[in-house]
C-alpha positions as CSV (number, residue, x, y, z in Angstrom):
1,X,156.5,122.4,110.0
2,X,156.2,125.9,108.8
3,X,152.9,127.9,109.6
4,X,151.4,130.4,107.3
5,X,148.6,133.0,108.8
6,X,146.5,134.3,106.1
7,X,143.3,135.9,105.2
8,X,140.2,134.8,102.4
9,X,137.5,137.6,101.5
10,X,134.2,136.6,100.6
11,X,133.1,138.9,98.1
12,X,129.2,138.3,97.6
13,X,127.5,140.1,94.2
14,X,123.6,138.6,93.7
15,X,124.0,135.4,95.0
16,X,127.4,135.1,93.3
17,X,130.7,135.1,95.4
18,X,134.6,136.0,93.8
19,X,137.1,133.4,93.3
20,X,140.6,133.4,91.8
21,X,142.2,131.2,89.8
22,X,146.4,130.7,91.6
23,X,148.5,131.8,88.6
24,X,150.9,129.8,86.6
25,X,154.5,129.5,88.3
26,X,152.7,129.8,92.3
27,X,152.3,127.0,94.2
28,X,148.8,125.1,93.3
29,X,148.7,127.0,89.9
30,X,144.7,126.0,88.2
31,X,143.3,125.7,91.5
32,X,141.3,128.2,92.9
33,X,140.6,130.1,95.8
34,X,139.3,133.1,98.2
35,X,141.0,136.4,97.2
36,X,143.1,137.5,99.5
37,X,147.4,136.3,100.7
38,X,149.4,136.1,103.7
39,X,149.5,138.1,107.2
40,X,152.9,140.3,107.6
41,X,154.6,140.4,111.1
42,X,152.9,142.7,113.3
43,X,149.8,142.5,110.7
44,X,146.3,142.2,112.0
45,X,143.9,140.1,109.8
46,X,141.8,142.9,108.6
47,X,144.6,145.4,107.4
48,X,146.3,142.3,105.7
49,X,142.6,141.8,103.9
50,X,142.2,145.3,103.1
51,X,145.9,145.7,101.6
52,X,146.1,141.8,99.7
53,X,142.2,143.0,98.2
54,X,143.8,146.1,96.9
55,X,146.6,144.6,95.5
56,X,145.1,141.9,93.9
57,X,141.9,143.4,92.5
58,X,142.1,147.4,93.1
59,X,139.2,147.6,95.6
60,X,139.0,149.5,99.3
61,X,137.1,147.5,101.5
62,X,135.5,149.8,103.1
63,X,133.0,146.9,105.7
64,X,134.4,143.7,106.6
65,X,133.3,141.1,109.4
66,X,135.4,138.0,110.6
67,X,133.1,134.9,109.9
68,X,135.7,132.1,111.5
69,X,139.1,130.5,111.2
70,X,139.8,127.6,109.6
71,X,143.4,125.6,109.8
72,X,144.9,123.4,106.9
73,X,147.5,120.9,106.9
74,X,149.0,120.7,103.7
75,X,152.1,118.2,103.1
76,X,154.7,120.8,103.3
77,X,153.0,123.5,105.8
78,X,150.4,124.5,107.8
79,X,147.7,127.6,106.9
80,X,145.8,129.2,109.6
81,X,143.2,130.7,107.8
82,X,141.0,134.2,108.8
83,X,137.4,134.2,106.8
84,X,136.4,137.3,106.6
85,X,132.8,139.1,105.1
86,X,133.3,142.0,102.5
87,X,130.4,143.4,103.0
88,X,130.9,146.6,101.5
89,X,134.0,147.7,98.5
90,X,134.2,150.7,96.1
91,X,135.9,150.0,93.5
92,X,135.1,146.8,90.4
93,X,137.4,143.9,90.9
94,X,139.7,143.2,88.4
95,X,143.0,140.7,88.3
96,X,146.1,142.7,89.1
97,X,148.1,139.7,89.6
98,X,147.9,137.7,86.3
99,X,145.2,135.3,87.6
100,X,141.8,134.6,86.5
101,X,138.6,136.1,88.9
102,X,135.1,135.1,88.4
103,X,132.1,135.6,90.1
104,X,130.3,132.4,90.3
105,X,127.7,130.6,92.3
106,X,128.3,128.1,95.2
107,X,127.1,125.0,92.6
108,X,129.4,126.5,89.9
109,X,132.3,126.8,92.3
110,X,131.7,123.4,93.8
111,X,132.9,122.0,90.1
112,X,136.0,123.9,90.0
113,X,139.5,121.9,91.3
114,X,139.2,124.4,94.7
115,X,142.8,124.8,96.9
116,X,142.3,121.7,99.0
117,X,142.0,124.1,101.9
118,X,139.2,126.3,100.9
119,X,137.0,122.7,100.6
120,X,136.1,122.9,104.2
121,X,135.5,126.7,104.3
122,X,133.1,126.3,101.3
123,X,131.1,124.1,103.5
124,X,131.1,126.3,106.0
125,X,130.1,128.8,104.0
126,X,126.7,127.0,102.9
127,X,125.6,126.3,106.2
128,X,126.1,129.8,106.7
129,X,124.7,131.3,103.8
């Protein structure tokens, strides 16, 4: 089974964190999830957050901490999954990719239909935070 290394920013804004809708005509389009995309070859987890933030919402991350890993089987492939902390960007997100972003609080984001894989980081992230 394929395996797909990628990374999720958590983006935090008074109490609030970003999520993004997957657009229509990707994989899981109405679902949503972490900002961020896939590692390249030869790609170390924070470079491939700081480029997939930039490209998807126009922000230098200029801080970031890893929180924890988190694998996924889905039916047709397998994500390993980096978590990382934005803890500091300049820049105001916006969608560059045709998708939906909000900034919304853990209860509102616990009603949305989430990526079957970002369930268990979202409980991870409330024990956290």
């Amino acid at each position: 089974m394929k395996t797909i290394h990628a990374v999720a920013g958590i983006l935090m804004r008074n109490s609030r964190l970003l999520v993004a809708e997957r657009p229509k005509g990707k994989p899981y389009s109405g679902f949503w999830e972490f900002p961020g995309g896939k590692i390249e070859q030869n790609e170390s987890g924070e470079s491939a957050l700081k480029r997939e933030l930039q490209e998807e919402l126009g922000i230098e991350v200029m801080a970031a901490s890893h929180l924890f890993d988190h694998t996924y089987s889905y039916p047709d492939k397998i994500v390993h999954l980096e978590i990382w902390l934005v803890a500091e960007f300049s820049g105001e997100p916006k969608s560059l990719e045709n998708q939906a972003i909000q900034w919304l609080t853990r209860e509102e984001i616990l009603s949305l239909p989430l990526l079957e894989g970002n369930w268990p980081v979202m409980d991870k992230l409330v024990s956290i935070f």
